[in-house]
C-alpha positions as CSV (number, residue, x, y, z in Angstrom):
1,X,71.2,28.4,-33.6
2,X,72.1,25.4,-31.4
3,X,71.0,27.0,-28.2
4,X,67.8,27.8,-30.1
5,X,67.1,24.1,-30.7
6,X,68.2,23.2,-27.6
7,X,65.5,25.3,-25.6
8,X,62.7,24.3,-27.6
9,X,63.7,20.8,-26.8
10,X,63.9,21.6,-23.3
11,X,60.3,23.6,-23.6
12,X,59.0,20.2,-25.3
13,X,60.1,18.3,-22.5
14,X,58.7,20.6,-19.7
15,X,55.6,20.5,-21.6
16,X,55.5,17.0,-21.7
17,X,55.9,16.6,-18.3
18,X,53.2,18.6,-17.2
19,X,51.2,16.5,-19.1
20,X,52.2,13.1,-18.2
21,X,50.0,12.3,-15.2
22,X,52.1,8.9,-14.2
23,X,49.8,6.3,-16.2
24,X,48.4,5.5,-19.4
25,X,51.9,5.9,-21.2
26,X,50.3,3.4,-24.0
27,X,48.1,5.8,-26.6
28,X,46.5,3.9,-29.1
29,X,43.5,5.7,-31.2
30,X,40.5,3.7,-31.5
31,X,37.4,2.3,-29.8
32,X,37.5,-1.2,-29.3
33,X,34.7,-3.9,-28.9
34,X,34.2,-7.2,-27.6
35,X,32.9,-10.0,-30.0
36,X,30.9,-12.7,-27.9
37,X,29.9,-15.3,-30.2
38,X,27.5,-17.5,-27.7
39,X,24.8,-17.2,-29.5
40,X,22.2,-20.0,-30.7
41,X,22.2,-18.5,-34.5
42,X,25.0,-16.4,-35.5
43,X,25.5,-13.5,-37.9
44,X,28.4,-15.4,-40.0
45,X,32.1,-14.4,-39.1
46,X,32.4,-12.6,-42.2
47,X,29.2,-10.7,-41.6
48,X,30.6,-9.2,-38.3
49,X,33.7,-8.4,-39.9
50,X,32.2,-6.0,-42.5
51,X,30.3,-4.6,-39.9
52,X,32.9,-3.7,-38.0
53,X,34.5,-2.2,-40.5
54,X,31.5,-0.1,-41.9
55,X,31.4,1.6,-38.4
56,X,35.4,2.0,-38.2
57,X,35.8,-0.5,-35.6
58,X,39.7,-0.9,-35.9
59,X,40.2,-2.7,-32.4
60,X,38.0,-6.0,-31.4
61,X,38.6,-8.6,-28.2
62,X,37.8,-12.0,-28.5
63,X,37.3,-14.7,-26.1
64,X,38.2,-17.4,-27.6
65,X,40.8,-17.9,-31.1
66,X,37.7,-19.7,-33.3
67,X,39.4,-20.5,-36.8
68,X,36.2,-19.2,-38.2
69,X,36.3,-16.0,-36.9
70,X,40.1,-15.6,-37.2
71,X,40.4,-16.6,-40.7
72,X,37.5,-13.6,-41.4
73,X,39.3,-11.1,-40.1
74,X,42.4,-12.1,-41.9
75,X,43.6,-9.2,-44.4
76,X,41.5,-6.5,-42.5
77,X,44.0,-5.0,-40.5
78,X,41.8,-4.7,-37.4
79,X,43.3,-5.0,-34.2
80,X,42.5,-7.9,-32.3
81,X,42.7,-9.5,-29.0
82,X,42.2,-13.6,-28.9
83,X,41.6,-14.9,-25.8
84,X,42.5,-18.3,-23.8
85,X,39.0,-19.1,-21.5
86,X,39.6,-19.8,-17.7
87,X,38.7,-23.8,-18.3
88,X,42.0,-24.0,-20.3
89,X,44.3,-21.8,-17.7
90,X,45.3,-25.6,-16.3
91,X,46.8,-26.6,-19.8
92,X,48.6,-23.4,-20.1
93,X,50.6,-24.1,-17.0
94,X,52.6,-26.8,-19.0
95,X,55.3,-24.9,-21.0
96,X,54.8,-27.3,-24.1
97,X,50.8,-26.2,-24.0
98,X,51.0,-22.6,-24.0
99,X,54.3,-22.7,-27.0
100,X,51.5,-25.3,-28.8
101,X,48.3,-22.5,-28.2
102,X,50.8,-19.7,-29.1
103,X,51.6,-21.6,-32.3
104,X,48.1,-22.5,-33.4
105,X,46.5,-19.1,-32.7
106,X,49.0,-16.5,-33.0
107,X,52.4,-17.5,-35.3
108,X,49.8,-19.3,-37.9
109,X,48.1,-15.7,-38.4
110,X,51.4,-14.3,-38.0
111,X,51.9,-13.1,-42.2
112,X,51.2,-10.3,-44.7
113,X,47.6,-10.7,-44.9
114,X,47.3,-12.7,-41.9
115,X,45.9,-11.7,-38.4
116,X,46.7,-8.5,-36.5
117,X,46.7,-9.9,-33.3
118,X,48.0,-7.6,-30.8
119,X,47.0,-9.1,-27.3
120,X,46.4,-12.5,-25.6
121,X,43.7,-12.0,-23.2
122,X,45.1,-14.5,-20.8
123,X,41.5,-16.2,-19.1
124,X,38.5,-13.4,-18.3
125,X,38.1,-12.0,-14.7
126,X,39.8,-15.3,-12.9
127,X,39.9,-13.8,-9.6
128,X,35.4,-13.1,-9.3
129,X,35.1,-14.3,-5.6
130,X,32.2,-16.3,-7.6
131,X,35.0,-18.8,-8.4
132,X,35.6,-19.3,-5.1
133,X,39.6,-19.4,-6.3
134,X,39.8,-21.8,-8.8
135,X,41.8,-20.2,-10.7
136,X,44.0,-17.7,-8.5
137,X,47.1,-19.8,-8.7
138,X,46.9,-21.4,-12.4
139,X,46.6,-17.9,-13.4
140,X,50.2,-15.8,-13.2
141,X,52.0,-19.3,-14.4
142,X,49.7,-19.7,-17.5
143,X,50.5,-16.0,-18.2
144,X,54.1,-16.2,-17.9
145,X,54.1,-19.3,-20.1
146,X,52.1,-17.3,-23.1
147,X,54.1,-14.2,-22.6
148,X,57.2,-16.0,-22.4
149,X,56.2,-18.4,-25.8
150,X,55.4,-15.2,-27.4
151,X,58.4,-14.0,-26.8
152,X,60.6,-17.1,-28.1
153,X,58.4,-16.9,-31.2
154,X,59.9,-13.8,-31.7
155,X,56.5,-12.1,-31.5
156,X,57.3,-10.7,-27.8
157,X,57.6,-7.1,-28.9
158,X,54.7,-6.8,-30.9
159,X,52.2,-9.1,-29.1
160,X,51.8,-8.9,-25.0
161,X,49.7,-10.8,-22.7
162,X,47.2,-9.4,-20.7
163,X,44.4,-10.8,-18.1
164,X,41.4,-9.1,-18.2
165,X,40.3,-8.7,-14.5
166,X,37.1,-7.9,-12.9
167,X,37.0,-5.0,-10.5
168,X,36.5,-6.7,-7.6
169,X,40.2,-7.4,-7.4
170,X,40.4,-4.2,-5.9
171,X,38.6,-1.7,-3.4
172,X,38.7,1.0,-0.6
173,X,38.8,0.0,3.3
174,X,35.0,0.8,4.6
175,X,36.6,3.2,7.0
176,X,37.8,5.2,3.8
177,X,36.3,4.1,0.9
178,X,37.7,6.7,-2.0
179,X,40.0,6.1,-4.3
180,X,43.0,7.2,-3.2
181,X,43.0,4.7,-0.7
182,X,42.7,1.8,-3.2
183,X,44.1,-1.6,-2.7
184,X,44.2,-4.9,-4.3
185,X,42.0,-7.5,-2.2
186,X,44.2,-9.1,0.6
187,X,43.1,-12.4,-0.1
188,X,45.3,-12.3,-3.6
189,X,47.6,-9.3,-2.9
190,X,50.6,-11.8,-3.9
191,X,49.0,-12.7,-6.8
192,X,48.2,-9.5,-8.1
193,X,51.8,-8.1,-7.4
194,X,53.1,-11.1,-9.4
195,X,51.0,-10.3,-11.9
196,X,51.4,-6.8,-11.9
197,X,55.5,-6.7,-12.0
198,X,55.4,-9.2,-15.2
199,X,53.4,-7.0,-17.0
200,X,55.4,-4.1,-16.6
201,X,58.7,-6.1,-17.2
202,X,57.2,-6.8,-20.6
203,X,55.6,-3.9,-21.3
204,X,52.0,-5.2,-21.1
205,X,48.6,-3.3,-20.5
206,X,46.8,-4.2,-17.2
207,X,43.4,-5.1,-18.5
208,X,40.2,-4.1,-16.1
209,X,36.8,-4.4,-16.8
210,X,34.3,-1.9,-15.3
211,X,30.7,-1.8,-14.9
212,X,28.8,0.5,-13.6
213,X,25.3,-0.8,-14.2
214,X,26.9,-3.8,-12.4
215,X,26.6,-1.1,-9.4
216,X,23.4,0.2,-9.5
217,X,22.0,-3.9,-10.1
218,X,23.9,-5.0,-6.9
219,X,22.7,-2.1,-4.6
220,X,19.1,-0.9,-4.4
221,X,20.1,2.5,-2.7
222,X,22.9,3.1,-4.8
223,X,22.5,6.7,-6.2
224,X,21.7,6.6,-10.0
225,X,23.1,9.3,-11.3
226,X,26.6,8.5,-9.9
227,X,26.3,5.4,-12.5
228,X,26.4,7.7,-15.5
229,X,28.2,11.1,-17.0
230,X,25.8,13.8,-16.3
231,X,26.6,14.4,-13.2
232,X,26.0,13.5,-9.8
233,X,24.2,15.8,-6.6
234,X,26.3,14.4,-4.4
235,X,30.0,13.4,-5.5
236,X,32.1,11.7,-3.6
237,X,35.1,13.9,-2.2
238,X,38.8,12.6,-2.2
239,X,40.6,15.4,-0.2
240,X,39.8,17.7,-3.2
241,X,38.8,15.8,-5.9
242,X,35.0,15.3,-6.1
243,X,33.9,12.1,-8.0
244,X,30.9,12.6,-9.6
245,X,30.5,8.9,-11.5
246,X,31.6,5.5,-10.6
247,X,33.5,4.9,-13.6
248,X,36.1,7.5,-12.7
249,X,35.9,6.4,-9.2
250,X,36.8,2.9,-9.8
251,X,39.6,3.5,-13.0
252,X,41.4,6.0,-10.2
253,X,40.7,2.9,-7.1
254,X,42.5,1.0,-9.4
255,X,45.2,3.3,-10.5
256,X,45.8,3.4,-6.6
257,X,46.2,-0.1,-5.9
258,X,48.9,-0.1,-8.8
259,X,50.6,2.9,-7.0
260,X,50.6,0.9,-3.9
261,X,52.1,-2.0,-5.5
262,X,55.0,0.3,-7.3
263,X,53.4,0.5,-10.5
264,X,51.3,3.5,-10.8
265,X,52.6,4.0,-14.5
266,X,51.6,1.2,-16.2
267,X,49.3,1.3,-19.4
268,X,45.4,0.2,-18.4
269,X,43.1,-1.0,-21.0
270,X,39.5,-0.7,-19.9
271,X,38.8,-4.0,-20.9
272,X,34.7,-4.3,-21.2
273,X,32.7,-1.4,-20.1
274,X,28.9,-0.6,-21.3
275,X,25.3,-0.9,-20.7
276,X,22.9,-4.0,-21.1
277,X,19.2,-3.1,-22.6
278,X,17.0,-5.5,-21.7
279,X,16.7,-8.3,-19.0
280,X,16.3,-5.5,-15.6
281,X,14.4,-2.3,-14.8
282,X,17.7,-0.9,-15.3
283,X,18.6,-2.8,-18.0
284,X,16.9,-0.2,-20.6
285,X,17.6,1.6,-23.6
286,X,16.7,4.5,-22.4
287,X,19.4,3.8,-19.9
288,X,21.8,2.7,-22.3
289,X,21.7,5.7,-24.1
290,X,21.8,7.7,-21.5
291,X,25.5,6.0,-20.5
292,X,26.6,5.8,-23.8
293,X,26.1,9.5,-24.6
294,X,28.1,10.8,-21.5
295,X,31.2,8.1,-22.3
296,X,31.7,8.2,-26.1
297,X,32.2,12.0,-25.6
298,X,34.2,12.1,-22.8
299,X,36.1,9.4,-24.5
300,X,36.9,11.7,-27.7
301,X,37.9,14.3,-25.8
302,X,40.5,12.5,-24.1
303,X,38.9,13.9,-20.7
304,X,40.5,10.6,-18.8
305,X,39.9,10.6,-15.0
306,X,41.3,13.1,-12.1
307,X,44.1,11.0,-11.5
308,X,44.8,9.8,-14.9
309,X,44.0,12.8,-17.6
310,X,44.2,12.1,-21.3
311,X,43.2,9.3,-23.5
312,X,41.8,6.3,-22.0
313,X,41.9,2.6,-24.3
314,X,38.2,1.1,-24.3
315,X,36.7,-1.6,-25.5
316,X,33.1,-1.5,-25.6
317,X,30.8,-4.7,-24.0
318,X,29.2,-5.4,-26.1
319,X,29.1,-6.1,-30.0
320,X,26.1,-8.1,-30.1
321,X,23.4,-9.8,-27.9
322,X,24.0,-13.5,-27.2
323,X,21.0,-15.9,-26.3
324,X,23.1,-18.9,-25.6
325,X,25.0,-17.0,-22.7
326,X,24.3,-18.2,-18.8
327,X,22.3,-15.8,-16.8
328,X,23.3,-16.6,-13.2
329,X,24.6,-13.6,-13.0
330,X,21.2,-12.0,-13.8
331,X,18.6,-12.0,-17.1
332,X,20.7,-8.7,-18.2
333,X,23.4,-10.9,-19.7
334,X,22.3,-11.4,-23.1
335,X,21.6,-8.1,-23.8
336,X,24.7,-6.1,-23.8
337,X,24.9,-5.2,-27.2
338,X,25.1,-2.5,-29.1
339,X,23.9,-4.0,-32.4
340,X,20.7,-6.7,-32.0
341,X,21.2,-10.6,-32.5
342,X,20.7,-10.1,-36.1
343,X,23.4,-6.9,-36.5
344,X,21.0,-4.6,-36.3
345,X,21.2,-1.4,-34.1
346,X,19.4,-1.0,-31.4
347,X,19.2,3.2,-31.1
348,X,21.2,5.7,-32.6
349,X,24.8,5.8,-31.6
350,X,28.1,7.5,-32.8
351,X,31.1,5.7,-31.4
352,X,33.0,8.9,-32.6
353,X,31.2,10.9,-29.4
354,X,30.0,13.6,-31.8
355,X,26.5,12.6,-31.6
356,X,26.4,13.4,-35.4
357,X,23.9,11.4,-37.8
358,X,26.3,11.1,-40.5
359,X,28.2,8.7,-38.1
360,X,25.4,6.5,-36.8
361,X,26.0,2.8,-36.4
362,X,25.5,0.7,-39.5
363,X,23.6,-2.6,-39.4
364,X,24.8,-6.0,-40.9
365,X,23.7,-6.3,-44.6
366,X,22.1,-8.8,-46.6
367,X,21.1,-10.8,-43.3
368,X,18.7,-13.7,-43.7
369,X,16.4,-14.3,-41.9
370,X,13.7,-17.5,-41.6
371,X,9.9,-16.7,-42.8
372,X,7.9,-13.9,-41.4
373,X,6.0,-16.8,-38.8
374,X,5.3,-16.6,-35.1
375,X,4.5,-19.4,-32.9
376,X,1.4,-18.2,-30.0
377,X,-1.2,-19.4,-28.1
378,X,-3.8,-21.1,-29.4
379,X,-7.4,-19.1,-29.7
380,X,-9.6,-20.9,-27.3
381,X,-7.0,-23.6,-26.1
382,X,-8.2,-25.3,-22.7
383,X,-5.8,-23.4,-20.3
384,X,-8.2,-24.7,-17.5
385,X,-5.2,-27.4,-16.9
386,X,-2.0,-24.7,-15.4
387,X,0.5,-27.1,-14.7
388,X,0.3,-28.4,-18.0
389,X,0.6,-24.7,-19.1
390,X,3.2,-24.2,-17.0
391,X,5.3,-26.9,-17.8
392,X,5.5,-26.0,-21.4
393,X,6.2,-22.3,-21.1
394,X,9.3,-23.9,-18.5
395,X,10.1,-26.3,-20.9
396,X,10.3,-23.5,-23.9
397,X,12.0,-21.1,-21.5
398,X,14.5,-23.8,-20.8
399,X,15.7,-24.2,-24.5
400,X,15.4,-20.3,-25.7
401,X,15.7,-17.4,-24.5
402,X,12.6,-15.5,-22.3
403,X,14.8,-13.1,-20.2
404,X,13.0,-10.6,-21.5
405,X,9.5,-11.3,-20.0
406,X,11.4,-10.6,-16.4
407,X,10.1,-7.7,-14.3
408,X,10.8,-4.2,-15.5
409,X,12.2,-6.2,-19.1
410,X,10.8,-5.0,-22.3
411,X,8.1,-8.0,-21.8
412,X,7.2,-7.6,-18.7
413,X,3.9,-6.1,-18.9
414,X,2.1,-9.2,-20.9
415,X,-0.5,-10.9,-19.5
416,X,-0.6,-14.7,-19.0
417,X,-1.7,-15.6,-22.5
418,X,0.9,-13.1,-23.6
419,X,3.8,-14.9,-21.6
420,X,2.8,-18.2,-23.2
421,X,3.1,-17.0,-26.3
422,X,6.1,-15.0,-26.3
423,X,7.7,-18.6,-24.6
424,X,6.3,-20.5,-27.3
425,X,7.3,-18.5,-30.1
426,X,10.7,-18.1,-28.8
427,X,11.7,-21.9,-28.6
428,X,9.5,-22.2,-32.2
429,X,12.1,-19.3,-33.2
430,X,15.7,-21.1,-31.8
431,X,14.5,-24.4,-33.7
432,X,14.5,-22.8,-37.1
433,X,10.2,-22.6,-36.9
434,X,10.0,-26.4,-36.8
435,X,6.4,-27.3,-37.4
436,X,6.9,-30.2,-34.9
437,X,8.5,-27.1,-32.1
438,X,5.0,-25.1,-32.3
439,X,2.6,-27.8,-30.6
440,X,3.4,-27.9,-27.0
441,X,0.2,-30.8,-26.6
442,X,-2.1,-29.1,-28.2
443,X,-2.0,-25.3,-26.3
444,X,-0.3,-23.5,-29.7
445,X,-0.3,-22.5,-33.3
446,X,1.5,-20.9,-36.2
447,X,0.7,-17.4,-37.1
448,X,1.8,-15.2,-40.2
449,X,0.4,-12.1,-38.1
450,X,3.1,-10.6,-36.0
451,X,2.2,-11.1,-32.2
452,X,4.6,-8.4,-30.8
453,X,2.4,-6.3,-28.4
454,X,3.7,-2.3,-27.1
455,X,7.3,-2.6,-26.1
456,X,7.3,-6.3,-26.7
457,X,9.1,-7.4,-29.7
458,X,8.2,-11.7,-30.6
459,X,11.7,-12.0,-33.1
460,X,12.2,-13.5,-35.8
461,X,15.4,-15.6,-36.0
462,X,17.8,-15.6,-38.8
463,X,18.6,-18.4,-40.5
464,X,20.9,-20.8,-38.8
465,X,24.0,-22.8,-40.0
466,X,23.1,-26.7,-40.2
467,X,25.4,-27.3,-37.4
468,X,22.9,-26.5,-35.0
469,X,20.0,-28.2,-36.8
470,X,20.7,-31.5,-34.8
471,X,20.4,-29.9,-31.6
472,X,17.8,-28.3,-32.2
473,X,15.4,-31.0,-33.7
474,X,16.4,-33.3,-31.5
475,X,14.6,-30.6,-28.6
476,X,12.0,-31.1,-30.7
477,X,11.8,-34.7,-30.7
478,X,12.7,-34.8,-26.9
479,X,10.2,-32.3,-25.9
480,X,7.2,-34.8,-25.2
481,X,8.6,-37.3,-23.5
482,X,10.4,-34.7,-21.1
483,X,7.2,-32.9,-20.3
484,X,6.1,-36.5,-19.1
485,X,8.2,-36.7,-16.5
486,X,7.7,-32.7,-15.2
């Protein structure tokens, strides 16, 4: 009977082994999604949380520890990640800071019927060459000191630090660009390996974030199939693995830069990974179905990547749009979620990968929203004067959000008169339909008709706290005397 036990055992371990492809030891079920909250009128912490939890959301990153949206995910047992932002990596350098942050924003939730937190994200993608290196050497230190406060908290074990990084920390030589011969950029090689060794010493996921829509906006002749699931008619060959989507390609570049390093079998977290809808021709959501109906599925069936097979952790970027956001890095960057501003899906999506109806996503309920009115272009207004025209649809561009009347955007087909109005309506919209915010000297009106033309939705907001009314009347009030000096 004992050698019977013993050669199953042995058979279970033989088994495991062929199955244990050197990474991902960390398998947690669940698909995870980031929570942005830079938005001009927000869906109310609480709101999001029953959301989330109508869809079976178990897993959410932050990036930031707000008290508001902390304290509504209290009791839920979600899983979350709260985040320290780059512009506060300095202060974490300082021992006393980063015990102070851990204290405020992880041991205060840290009771039955308190916070799950699970992760510190530890800044967001501090290495983009767009920082120009600001933040490459305040970066390991601050991590060290969070890690190291969790861990004299006595929360160490349960709670890791993590820095989500962009993929650009990491790539192929021109002269053999696949992934096999991935390496961490030169430039912050140290860095990285520093980085890289604390996290395995304490157990910690390395956190990437990867975009492939990122790819095809950067490169005009990049191939567009290769940016999705559905194959490619050209893959890329690695000796004998043929790549047919960039999302495998970079996960393996990077699983090859760890190897390189000595730490090919650390856990990796996919950190933010999706498909904008609006604000590009490829930003689409056509497009974004298309991507998000080749990755949920190979997502459930644990399909993984040719050098790392099996389950994969994801978090999805993201949960909803965000008009307050910056767009330097293009128009497409308030429009990466998968629910609207108001919490309402955008197309029919099951994060389980079944593609079955039963499992669509569910929409924030009971949201409120301000009176069915539209600011537009006034019938007949003298137009004759375009720079004063102009100035105003700048002026309401400046203040709200009109990324969508870019070129190949969902507004990009209006005519002038259409662009004007969309403008106007959407700074009349962001300052909670002011009567005062739908003038513009004279060129515009209010309209109880809803002015949204083909493709083009003109929103309606939804109601606003009263924190924001200040700002936003005092745009208002502002407005003539700035167009004065235009």
């Amino acid at each position: 009977m004992t050698t019977f036990w013993f050669l199953s055992y042995l058979l279970i371990l033989i088994c495991l082994s062929l199955l244990d492809d050197g990474c991902n030891k960390m398998f947690v079920e669940g698909l995870g999604v980031n929570w942005g909250t830079m938005a001009t009128h927000k869906l109310p912490p609480k709101t999001v949380v029953k959301m989330l939890q109508d869809n079976g959301i178990k897993k959410v990153k932050l990036f930031d520890a707000d008290e508001a949206t902390m304290s509504a995910l209290a009791g839920t047992d979600i899983e979350v990640m709260v985040a320290i932002p780059n512009n506060e990596l300095l202060d974490m350098n300082d021992n006393d800071k980063a015990k102070n942050w851990v204290r405020r924003n992880v041991t205060r939730y840290n009771f039955k019927g308190g916070v799950n937190v699970k992760y510190v994200a530890v800044g967001n993608e501090p290495f983009l060459t767009a920082y120009n290196n600001s933040f490459v050497n305040l970066t390991f230190p601050a991590l060290r000191n969070i890690q190291n406060a969790l861990n004299d908290a006595g929360l160490g074990s349960s709670v890791k630090a993590t820095v989500p990084m962009n993929a650009d920390v990491y790539g192929s030589p021109t002269d053999n660009p696949v992934p096999s011969a991935g390496r961490f950029r030169p430039d912050i090689s140290d860095q990285m390996t520093q980085i890289v060794q604390f996290l395995h010493e304490n157990n910690a996921p390395f956190t990437i974030n990867i975009y492939p829509f990122l790819s095809l906006y950067a490169d005009s002749h990049f191939p567009v199939d290769f940016a999705f699931f559905d194959g490619a008619s050209q893959p890329i060959m690695d000796k004998d693995i043929a790549y047919t989507n960039v999302f495998d390609a970079n996960f393996d570049t990077l699983l090859s830069s760890l190897k390189a390093v000595g730490y090919g079998d650390m856990p990796i977290f996919v950190g933010e990974v999706g498909w904008p809808t609006d604000g590009d021709k490829n930003g689409n959501i056509g497009y974004a179905q298309r991507f998000y109906n080749g990755l949920l599925p190979k997502l459930a069936q644990n399909k993984g990547t040719p050098l790392c097979r099996g389950y994969i952790e994801v978090y999805l970027f993201g949960l909803i749009d965000e008009d307050g956001k910056s767009i330097a890095p293009g128009n497409f960057e308030r429009h990466w979620g998968i629910f609207r501003f108001d919490g309402q899906p955008k197309f029919p999506m099951d994060l389980s990968g079944q593609n079955d109806p039963n499992k669509w996503l569910v929409g924030a309920q009971d949201v409120k929203y301000q009176p069915k009115k539209w600011c537009m272009l006034k019938p007949g207004a003298d137009i004759s004067d375009s720079k004063k025209l102009a100035d105003n649809i700048n002026y309401a561009c400046t203040f709200s959000d009109c990324t969508a009347l870019g070129y190949g955007s969902s507004c990009g087909g209006l005519d002038g008169n259409g662009n004007a109005s969309y403008a106007f309506n959407m700074f009349f919209q962001v300052s909670d339909q002011s009567p005062r915010s739908c003038n513009f000297q004279g060129l515009a009106t209010v309209t109880d008709q809803n002015i949204s033309q083909g493709t083009c939705n003109f929103p309606i907001q939804i109601a606003t706290s009263s924190s924001w009314k200040l700002l936003q009347w005092s745009l208002v009030f502002l407005m003539p005397f700035v167009l004065l000096f235009i």
